[in-house]
VEXKE-547100 format. One record per residue (C-alpha): chain; x, y, z; residue in one letter. Coordinates in steps of 0.5 Angstrom, whole numbers, m for minus. Last residue first. Layout:
% residues N
chain X Y Z resn
A X Y Z A
...
% end
This chain:
% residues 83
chain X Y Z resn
A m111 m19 151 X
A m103 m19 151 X
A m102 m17 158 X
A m107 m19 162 X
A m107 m25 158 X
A m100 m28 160 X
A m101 m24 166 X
A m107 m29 168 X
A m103 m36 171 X
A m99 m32 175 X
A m103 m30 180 X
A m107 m22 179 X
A m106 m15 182 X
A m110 m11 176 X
A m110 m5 172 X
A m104 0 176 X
A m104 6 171 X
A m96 8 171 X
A m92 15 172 X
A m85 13 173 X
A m79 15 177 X
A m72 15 175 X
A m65 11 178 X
A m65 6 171 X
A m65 0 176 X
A m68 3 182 X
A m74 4 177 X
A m79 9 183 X
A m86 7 181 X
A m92 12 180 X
A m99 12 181 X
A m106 13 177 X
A m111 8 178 X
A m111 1 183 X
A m107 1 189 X
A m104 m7 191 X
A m97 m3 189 X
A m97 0 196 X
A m91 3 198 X
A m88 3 192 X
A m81 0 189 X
A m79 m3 182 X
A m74 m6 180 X
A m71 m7 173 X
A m71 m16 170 X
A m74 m15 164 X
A m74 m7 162 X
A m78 m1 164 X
A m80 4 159 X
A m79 11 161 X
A m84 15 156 X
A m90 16 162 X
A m96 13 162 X
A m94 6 162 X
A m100 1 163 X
A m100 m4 169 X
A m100 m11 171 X
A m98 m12 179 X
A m96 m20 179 X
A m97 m25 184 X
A m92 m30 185 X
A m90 m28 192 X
A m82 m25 189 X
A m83 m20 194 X
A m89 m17 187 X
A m88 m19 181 X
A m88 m14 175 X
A m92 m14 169 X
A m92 m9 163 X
A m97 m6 159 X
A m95 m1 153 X
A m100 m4 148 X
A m94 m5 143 X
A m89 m5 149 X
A m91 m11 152 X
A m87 m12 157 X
A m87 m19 162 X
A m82 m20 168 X
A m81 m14 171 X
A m80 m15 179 X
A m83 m12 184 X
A m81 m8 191 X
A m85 m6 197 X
% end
């Protein structure tokens, strides 16, 4: 599966990603010091997995280690992100 970073909070260290363009978002706290930017891809086998995982950047060609929170709709990412 692929998502797309479109939302960073990097003072709480939590960022969304929409997953294949379907309009839901992966919501996830960065565990690892590689931030990821707006617009970076992300793959996973599964980023519907709740708890520690870790993503693949193939825009920044490294590995991630993440806290997966929430699968949500885009109506929530706003405050899943900065609540």
């Amino acid at each position: 599966m692929k998502a797309i970073v479109k939302l960073t909070n990097p003072i709480r260290r939590v960022y969304a990603a929409e997953i294949d363009a379907s309009g839901e978002y992966v919501i996830f706290k960065l565990l690892d010091r590689r931030e990821p930017e707006i617009g970076d891809v992300l793959l996973h086998d599964d980023f519907y997995s709740i708890g520690d995982e870790t993503f693949q950047n193939v825009t920044q060609d490294r590995e991630i280690k993440v806290a997966v929170e929430i699968v949500c709709d885009a109506d929530l990412v706003r405050q899943q992100c900065f609540a």
